[in-house]
MARSETI-633229 format. One line per 2 residues: for each residue x, y, z of C-alpha. Coordinates in steps of 0.5 Angstrom, whole numbers, padded with zeros to 4 digits. Each point is the difference from the previous one (the first is absolute). Layout:
% residues N
X,Y,Z | ...
% end
This chain:
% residues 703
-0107,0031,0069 | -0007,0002,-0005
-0006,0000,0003 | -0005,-0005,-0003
-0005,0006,-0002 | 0006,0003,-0004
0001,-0006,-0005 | -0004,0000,-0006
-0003,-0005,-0003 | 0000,-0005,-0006
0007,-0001,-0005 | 0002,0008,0004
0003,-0003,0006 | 0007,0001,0004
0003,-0004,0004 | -0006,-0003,0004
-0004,0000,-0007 | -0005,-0006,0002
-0003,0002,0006 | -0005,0006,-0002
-0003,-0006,-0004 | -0002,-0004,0007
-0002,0008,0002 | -0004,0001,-0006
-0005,-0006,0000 | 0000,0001,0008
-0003,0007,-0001 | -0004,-0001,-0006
-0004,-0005,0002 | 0000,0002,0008
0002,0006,0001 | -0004,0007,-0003
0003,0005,0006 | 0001,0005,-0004
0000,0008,0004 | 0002,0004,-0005
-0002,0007,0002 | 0000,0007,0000
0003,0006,0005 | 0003,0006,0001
0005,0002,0004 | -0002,0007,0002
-0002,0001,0007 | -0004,0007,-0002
-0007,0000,0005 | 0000,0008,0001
-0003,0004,-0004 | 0007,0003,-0001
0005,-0002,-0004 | 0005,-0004,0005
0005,0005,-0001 | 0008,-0004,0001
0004,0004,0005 | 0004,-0003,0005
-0003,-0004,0005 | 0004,-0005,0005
-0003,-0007,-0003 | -0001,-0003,0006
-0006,0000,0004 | -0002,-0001,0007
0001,-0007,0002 | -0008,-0001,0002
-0001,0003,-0008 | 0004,-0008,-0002
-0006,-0004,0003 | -0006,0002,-0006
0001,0000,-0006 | 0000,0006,-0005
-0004,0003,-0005 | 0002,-0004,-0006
0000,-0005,0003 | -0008,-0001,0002
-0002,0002,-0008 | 0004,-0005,-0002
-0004,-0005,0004 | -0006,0002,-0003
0003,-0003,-0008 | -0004,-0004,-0003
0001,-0006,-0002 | 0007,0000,0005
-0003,-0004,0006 | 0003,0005,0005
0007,-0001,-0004 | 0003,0007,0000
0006,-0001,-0002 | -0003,-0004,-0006
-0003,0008,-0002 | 0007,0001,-0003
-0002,-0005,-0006 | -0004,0006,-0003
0004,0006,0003 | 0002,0003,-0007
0005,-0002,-0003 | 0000,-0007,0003
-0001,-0007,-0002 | -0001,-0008,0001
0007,-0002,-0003 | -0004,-0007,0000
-0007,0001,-0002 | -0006,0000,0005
0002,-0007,0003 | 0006,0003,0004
0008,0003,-0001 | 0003,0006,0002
-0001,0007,-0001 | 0003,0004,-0006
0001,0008,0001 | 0001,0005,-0007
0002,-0004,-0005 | 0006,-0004,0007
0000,-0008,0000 | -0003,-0003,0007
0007,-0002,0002 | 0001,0008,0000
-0003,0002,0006 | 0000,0000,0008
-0004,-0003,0004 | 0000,0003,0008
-0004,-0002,0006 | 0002,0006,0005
0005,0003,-0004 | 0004,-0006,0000
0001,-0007,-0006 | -0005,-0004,0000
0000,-0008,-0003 | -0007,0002,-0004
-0006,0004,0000 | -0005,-0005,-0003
-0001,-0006,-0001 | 0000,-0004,-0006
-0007,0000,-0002 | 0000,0008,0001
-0002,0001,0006 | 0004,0004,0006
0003,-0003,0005 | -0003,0005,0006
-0006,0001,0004 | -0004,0006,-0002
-0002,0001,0007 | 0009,0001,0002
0001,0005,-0005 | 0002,0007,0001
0002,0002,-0006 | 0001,-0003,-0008
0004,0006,-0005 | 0003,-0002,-0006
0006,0005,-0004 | 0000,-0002,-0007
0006,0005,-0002 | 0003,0005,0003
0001,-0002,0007 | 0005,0003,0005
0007,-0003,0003 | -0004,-0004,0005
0000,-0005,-0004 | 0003,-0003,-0004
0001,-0008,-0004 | -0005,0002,-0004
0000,0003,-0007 | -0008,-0001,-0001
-0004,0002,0005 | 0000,-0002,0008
-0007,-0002,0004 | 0000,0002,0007
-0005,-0003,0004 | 0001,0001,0008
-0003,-0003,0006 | -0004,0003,0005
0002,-0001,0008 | -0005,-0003,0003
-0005,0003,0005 | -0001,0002,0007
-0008,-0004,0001 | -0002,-0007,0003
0002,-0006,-0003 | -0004,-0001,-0007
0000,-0001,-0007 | -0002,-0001,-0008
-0002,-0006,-0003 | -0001,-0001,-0007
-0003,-0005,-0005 | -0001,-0002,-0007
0001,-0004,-0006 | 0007,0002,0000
0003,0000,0006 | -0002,0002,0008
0004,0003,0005 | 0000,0001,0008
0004,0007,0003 | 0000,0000,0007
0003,0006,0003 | -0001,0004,0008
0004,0003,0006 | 0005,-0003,0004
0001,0006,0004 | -0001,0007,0000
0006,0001,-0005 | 0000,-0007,-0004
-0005,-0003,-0005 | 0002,-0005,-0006
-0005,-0003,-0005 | 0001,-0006,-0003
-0003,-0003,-0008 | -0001,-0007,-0003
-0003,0000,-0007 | 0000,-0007,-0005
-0003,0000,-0006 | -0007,-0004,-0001
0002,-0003,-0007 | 0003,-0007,0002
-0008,-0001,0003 | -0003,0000,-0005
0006,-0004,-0004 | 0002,-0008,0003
0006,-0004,-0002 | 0000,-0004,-0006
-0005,0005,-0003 | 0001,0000,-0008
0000,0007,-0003 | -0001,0001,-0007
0004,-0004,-0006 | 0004,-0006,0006
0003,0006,0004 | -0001,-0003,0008
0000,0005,0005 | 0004,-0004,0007
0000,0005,0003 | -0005,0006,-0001
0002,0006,0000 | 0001,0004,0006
0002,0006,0003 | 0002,0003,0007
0002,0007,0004 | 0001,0002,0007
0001,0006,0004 | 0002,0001,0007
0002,0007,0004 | 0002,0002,0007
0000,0007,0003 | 0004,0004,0005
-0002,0007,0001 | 0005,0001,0004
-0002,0007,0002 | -0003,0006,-0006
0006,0002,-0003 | 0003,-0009,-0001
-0003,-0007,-0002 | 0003,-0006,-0003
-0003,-0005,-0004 | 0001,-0007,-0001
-0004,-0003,-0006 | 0001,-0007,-0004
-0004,-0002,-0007 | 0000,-0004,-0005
-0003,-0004,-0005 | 0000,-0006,-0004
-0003,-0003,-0007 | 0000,-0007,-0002
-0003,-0004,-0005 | 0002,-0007,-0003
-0003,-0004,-0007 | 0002,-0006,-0005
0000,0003,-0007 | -0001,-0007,-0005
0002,-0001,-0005 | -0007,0001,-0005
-0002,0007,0004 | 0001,0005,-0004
0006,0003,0003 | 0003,-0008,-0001
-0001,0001,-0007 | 0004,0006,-0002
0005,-0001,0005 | 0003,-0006,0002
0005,0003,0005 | -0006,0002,0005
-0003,-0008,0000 | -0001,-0002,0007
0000,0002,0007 | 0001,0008,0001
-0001,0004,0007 | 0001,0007,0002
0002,0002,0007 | 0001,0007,0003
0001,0003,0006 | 0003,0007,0004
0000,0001,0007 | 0002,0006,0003
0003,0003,0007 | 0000,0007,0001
0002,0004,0007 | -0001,0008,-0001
0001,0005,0005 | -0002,0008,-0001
0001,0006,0003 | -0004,0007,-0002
0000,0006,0003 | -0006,0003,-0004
0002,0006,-0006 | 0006,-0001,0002
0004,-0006,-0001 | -0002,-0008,-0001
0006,-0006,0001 | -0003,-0007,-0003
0005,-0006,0001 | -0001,-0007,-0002
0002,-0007,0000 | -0002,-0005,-0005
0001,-0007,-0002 | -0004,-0003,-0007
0001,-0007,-0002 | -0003,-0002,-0006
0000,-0006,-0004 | -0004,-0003,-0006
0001,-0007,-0002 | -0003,-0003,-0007
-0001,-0005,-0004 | -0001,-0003,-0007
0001,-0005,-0005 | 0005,-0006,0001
0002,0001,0006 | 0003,0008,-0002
-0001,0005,0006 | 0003,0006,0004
0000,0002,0007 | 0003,0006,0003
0000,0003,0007 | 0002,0007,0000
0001,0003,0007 | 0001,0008,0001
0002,0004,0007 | -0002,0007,-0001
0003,0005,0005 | -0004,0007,-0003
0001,0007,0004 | -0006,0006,-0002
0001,0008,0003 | -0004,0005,-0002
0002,0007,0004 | -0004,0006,-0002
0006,0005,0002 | -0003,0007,-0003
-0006,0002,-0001 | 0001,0000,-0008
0004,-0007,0000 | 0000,-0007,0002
0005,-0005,0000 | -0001,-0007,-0001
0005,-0006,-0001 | 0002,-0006,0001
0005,-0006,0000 | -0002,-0008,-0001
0004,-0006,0000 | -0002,-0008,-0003
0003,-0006,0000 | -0002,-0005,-0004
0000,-0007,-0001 | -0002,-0004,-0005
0000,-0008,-0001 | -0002,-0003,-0006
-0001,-0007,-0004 | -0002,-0001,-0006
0000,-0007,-0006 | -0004,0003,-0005
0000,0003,-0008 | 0002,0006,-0001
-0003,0006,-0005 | 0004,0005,0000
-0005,0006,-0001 | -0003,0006,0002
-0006,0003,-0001 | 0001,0004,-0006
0003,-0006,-0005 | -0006,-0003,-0003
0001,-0008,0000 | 0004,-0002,0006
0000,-0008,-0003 | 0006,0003,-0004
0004,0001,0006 | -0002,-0006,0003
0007,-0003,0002 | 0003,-0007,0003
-0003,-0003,0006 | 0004,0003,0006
0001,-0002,0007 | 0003,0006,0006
0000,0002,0007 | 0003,0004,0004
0000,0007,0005 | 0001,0007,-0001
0001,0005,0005 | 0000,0008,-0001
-0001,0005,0004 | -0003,0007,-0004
-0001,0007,0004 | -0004,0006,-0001
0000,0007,0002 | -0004,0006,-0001
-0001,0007,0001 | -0006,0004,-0002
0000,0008,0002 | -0007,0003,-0001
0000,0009,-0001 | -0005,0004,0000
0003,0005,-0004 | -0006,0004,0000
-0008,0000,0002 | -0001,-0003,-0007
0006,-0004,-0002 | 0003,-0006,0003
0006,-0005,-0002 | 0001,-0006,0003
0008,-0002,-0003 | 0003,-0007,0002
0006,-0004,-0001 | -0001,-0008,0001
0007,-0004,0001 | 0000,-0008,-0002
0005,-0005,0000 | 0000,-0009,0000
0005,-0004,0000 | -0002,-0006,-0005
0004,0004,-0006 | 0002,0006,0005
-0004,0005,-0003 | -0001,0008,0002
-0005,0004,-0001 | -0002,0008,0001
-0008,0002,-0002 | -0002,0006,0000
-0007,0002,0001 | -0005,0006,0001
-0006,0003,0000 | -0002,0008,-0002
-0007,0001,0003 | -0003,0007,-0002
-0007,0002,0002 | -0002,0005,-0005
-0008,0002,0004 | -0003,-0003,0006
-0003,-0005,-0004 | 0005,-0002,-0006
0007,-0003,0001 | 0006,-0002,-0004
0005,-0006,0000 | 0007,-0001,-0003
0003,-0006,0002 | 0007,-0004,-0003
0004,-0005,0004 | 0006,-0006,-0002
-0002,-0007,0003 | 0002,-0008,-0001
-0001,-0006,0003 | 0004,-0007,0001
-0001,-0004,-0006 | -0004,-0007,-0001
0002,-0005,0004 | -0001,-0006,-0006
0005,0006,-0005 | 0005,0000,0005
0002,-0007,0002 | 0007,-0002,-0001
-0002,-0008,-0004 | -0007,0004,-0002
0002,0007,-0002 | 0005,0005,0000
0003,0002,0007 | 0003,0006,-0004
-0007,0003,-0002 | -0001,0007,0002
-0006,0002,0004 | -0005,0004,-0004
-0002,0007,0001 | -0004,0005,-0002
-0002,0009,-0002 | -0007,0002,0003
-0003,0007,-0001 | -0007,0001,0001
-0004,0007,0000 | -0006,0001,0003
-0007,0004,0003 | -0005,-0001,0005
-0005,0006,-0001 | -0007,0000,0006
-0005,0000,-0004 | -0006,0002,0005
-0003,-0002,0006 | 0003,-0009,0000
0003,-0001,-0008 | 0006,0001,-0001
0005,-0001,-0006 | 0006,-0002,-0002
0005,-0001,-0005 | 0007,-0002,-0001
0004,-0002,-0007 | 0006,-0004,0001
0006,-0003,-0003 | 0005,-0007,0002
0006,-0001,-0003 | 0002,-0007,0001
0008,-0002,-0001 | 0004,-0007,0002
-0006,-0004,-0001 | 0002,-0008,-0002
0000,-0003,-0006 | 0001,-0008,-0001
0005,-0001,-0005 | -0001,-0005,-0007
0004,-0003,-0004 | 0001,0006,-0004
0004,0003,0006 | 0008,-0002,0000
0000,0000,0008 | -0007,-0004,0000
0004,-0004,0007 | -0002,0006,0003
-0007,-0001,0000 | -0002,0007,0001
0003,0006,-0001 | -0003,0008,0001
-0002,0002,-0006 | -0007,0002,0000
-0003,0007,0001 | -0007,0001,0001
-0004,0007,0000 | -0007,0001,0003
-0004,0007,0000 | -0008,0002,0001
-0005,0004,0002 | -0005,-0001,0006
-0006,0003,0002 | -0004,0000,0006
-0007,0001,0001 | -0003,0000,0009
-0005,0001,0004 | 0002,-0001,0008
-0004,-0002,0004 | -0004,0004,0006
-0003,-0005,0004 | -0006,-0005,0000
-0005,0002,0000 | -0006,-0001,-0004
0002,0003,-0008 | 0006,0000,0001
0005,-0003,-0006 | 0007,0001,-0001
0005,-0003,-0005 | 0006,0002,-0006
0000,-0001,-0007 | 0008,-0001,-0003
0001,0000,-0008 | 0008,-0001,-0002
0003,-0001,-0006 | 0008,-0003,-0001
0004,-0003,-0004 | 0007,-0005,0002
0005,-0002,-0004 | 0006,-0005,0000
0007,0000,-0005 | 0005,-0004,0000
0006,0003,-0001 | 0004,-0005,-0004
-0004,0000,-0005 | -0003,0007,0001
-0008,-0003,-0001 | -0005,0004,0004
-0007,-0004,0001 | -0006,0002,0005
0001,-0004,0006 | -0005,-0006,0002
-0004,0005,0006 | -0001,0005,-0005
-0007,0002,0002 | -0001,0008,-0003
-0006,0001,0003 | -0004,-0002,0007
-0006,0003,0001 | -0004,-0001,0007
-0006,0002,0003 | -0001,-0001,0008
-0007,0002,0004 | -0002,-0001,0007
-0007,0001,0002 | -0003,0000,0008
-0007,-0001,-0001 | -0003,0000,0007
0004,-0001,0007 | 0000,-0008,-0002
0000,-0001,-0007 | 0007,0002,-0004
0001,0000,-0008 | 0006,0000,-0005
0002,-0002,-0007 | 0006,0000,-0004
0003,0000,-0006 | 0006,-0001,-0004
0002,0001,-0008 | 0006,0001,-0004
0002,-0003,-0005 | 0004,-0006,-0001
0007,-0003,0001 | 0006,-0001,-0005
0001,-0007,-0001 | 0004,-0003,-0006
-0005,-0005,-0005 | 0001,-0007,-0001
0001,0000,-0007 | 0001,-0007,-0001
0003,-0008,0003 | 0007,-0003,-0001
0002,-0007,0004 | 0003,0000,0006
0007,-0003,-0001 | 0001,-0002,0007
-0006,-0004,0000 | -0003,-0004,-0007
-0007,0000,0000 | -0001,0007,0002
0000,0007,-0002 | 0000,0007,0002
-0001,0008,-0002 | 0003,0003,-0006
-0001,0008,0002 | 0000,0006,-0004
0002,0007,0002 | 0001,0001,0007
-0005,0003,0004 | -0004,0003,-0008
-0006,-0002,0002 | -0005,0003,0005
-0005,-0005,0004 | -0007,0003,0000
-0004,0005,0004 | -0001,-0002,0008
-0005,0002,0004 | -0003,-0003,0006
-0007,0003,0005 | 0001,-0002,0007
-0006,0002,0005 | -0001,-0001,0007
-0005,0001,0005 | 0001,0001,0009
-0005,-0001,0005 | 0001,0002,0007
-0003,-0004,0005 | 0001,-0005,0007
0001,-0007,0001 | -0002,-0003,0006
0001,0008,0003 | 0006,0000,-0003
0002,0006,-0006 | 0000,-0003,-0006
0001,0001,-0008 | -0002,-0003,-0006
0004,0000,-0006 | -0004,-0001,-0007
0005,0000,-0006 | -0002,-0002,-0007
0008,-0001,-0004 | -0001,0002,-0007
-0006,0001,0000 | -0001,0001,-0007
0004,-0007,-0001 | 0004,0002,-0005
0006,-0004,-0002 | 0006,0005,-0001
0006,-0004,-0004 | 0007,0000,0004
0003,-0003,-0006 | 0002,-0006,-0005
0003,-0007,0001 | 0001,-0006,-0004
-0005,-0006,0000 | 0001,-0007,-0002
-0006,-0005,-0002 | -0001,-0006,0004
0003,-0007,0000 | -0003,-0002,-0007
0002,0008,-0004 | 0006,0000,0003
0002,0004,-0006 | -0005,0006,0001
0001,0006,0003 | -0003,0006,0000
0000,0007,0004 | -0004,0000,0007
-0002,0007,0003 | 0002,0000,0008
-0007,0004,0003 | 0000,0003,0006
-0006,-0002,0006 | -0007,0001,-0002
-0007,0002,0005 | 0003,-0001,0007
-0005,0000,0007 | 0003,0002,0006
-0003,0000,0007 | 0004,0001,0006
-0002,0002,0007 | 0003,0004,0005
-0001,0000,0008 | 0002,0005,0006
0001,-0003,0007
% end
């Protein structure tokens, strides 16, 4: 089923078109967690380039228990709150799909729906919560990377980008632990020894909003929160290490956000749109058991075998008695080799196998849209009422070979099978990647694959949708350099092109086969040019500054292949510039700033109103050209200040941060506004802003 963040507001809704409104009025008047940043994925802290040669990948096992290097200089963001995963909001070519206020990441011109989200090489239910944060302790991550495009045959079930975030192993040390406080949320990770060849760590975080939040309270305009928002996340491994060259791991996570609020008839949202008066309520959860067992033979051979169960489910609610509820559990088997079998070639594959079962209920209006169709209020359908169950099964397999064919040139060629069952579909997507290393500091890539993932749930619904729907696929092609510029900077560029193909149309009137609600007749091409700018890290000492600057440019599109109408898709975003600085001042005192420019989204005008024919009194938008017109210029200064110290003897952190501290209010869209009771008549057009000025302080003890 869609998840809530992916839906978007106002007359441009699918199927669960009310419920973002609850979400909407929640954030804006509680939320202003908004950790859009910037990184890079570079990991060059030699003073030499990071030549690309084959190497075994694994490490030895004690190396899984501390964090890597990119990952300590994501920590050091301003602004993210030591949310790491959040710095990917402001890697090039990455954008906020909802505004600052929360909603998934879109890479390079792909929807959010696009990507694959990955905890240890494995599906996630989420990675961030609705508001925006990640649903990982910062003090558990060993490593966060993100593909924009481009990536090898390991991966698959995505056409967009693939964050991967993976966990460190516990340590071998004496029962300790972090806690943390601020104004957004506190957490506790406790972790140890239990005998010489086991540990584990377990972590509780929860939000701090619903303190400051009581029951019954009145937001503005007659919207009552009954329940404040809240989010929670847990983290727990067990470690064997059975000897040095085997482990074996068990690892539970999860998270959860609920929120729950009564939208009245003369609110805001009551007045445009009646459909959505009364009680509305969000909540959504994924809990996650894994059991991993590795095998390393170090410069020569690595096995990793895992079992996981997921289940996910989300339950929503909204208007007069419409809601939806899923669960959707997934039983994933997944075996990874990687034999380093000649000096000059490396063989990496791989076989997976998932069962899903999906349970779904459902009584509410239907609009049948996507997210490139301008006003989804004339898609809108008869009330409807479905439950059911879906089983599947799906099965991957992947075979890499990595050839040194010379001391400068290396080919990475792979092949990636997939297959489902639900409309019995087979794939082949080739991949591969041409690295040549032209002089000690200078380095060329060429890189070119096939990719597809399993289509949106909501499109592929028997009653809903359309069963028969194909999955949507994609051509990526991108060419890149990385040159050392001296001692720790470093640049790198990289020119890419998406071909995207079976993308879903939502039928009208003017189809003849409009019963079938949705067919694959649209097609989408994204293409552009990024740059990046960076200063690695080389200690703490007094004086020492680190930090990148990115500039991309870009440009997305959409066609719809019956009418052959080509329009800029809505998260057409053609350039994002950002700048990110890291100062150590003394042994105490940490300073860091950031800031992030680009120029503003397409959305399509409100050009005028017209009744609404299903409920006399009201109106809604009448639009003009799809996605014609650009939002303004966005631009946001984050900055923050660490200072190290004790607590009752004990290590501690202060975090000191001032969210858009320039207070700039970025517009992230346009809706329709009614008058109040007394003008029932006036409409006018309303700009959504994103948060202003926002304080943080937050604490962090070591015991």
């Amino acid at each position: 089923m869609p998840n809530i963040n992916q839906f978007r507001t106002s007359t441009q809704l699918p199927l669960t078109t009310r419920l973002s409104l609850l979400l909407s009025c929640v954030a804006l008047s509680t939320s202003v967690l908004a950790n859009n940043n910037d990184t890079t994925s570079n990991d060059a802290t030699n003073k030499e380039l990071p030549i690309e040669r084959i190497t075994i990948k694994g490490k030895s096992m004690d190396a899984n228990t501390e964090p890597t290097e990119q990952l300590l200089q994501l920590l050091s963001v301003a602004g993210i709150m030591n949310d790491p995963l959040s710095a990917a909001f402001s890697m090039p070519g990455v954008v906020y799909a909802e505004g600052d206020y929360g909603g998934l990441p879109a890479v390079r011109g792909s929807s959010p729906n696009d990507n694959a989200f990955l905890i240890d090489g494995l599906p996630a239910g989420y990675l961030f919560h609705i508001f925006g944060n990640s649903i990982l302790n910062e003090n558990l991550l060993r490593d966060f990377q993100l593909f924009p495009a481009a990536f090898g045959a390991e991966y698959g079930n995505a056409t967009g980008g693939v964050f991967l975030a993976s966990l460190r192993d516990p340590r071998q040390q004496d029962l300790g632990g972090v806690a943390d406080l601020s104004f957004l949320q506190s957490g506790l990770l406790v972790e140890g020894a239990l005998t010489d060849n086991q540990a584990f760590y377990a972590s509780y975080r929860q939000s701090n909003l619903q303190y400051f939040l009581d029951d019954g309270d009145e937001l503005d305009d007659d919207v009552t929160l009954y329940q404040p928002p809240t989010s929670s996340d847990y983290q727990a491994r067990y470690l064997w290490q059975m000897d040095d060259r085997q482990k074996l791991t068990v690892t539970v996570a999860g998270a959860r956000d609920d929120a729950r609020a009564n939208i009245a008839k003369n609110s805001e949202q009551g007045r445009t749109d009646p459909d959505s008066i009364g009680d509305a309520y969000i909540s959504t959860r994924f809990d996650s058991q894994l059991l991993q067992y590795q095998f390393n033979l170090p410069e020569r051979y690595q096995l990793q075998l895992s079992l996981q169960q997921l289940n996910d489910q989300q339950k929503t609610g909204f208007g007069k008695q419409q809601f939806l509820r899923y669960q959707d559990k997934t039983s994933t088997l997944q075996l990874l080799n990687q034999w380093h079998y000649f000096n000059d070639h490396q063989l990496q594959f791989g076989l997976e196998t998932q069962q899903h079962q999906l349970n779904y209920q459902y009584d509410l209006i239907p609009y049948y849209c996507t997210d490139h169709q301008p006003d989804c209020f004339a898609q809108r359908g008869d009330r409807i009422q479905d439950s059911g169950n879906i089983d599947y099964r799906s099965h991957s397999a992947f075979v890499t070979e990595l050839w040194q064919l010379s001391p400068n040139w290396l080919w990475e060629m792979g092949l990636r099978y997939e297959q489902q069952t639900y409309n019995k579909q087979n794939f082949l997507l080739p991949r591969s990647k041409l690295s040549w290393t032209a002089t000690d500091r200078l380095e060329f890539q060429l890189k070119a694959g096939r990719y597809t993932r399993f289509g949106d749930i909501d499109t592929l619904l028997p009653k809903a949708g359309n069963p028969a729907l194909l999955q949507p696929q994609a051509n990526h092609f991108a060419i890149g350099a990385n040159y050392q510029l001296a001692n720790d900077w470093s640049l790198s560029a990289e020119t890419y092109l998406k071909k995207l193909t079976k993308l879903p149309l939502a039928l009208t009137e003017q189809d003849t086969d409009q019963a079938k609600h949705y067919s694959n007749d649209t097609s989408g091409e994204a293409y552009g040019v990024e740059l990046l700018l960076r200063k690695d890290p080389n200690g703490k000492y007094a004086g020492a500054w680190d930090g990148w600057a990115s500039l991309s440019w870009s440009k997305a599109e959409r066609t719809d292949e019956r009418r052959q109408v080509t329009t800029e898709y809505f998260l057409d975003t053609p350039m994002i510039a950002n700048l990110v600085l890291n100062y150590q001042l003394n042994d105490k005192w940490r300073f860091g700033g950031r800031l992030t420019v680009r120029s503003g989204a397409k959305y399509t005008a409100i050009i005028g109103s017209k009744p609404n024919p299903y409920a006399p009194g009201y109106r809604v938008a009448v639009y003009g050209e799809h996605n014609a017109e650009t939002l303004p210029l966005y631009h946001r200064l984050d900055i923050q200040a660490d200072y190290d110290t004790t607590v009752f003897g004990l290590p501690a952190t202060y975090s000191y941060a001032i969210l858009n501290v320039l207070n700039r209010r970025n517009v992230s869209g346009y809706y329709l506004m009614a008058g109040k009771e007394d003008q029932a008549q006036s409409y006018q057009i309303q700009a959504e802003e994103n948060i202003g000025i926002f304080p943080s302080i937050g604490i962090k003890v070591h015991f």
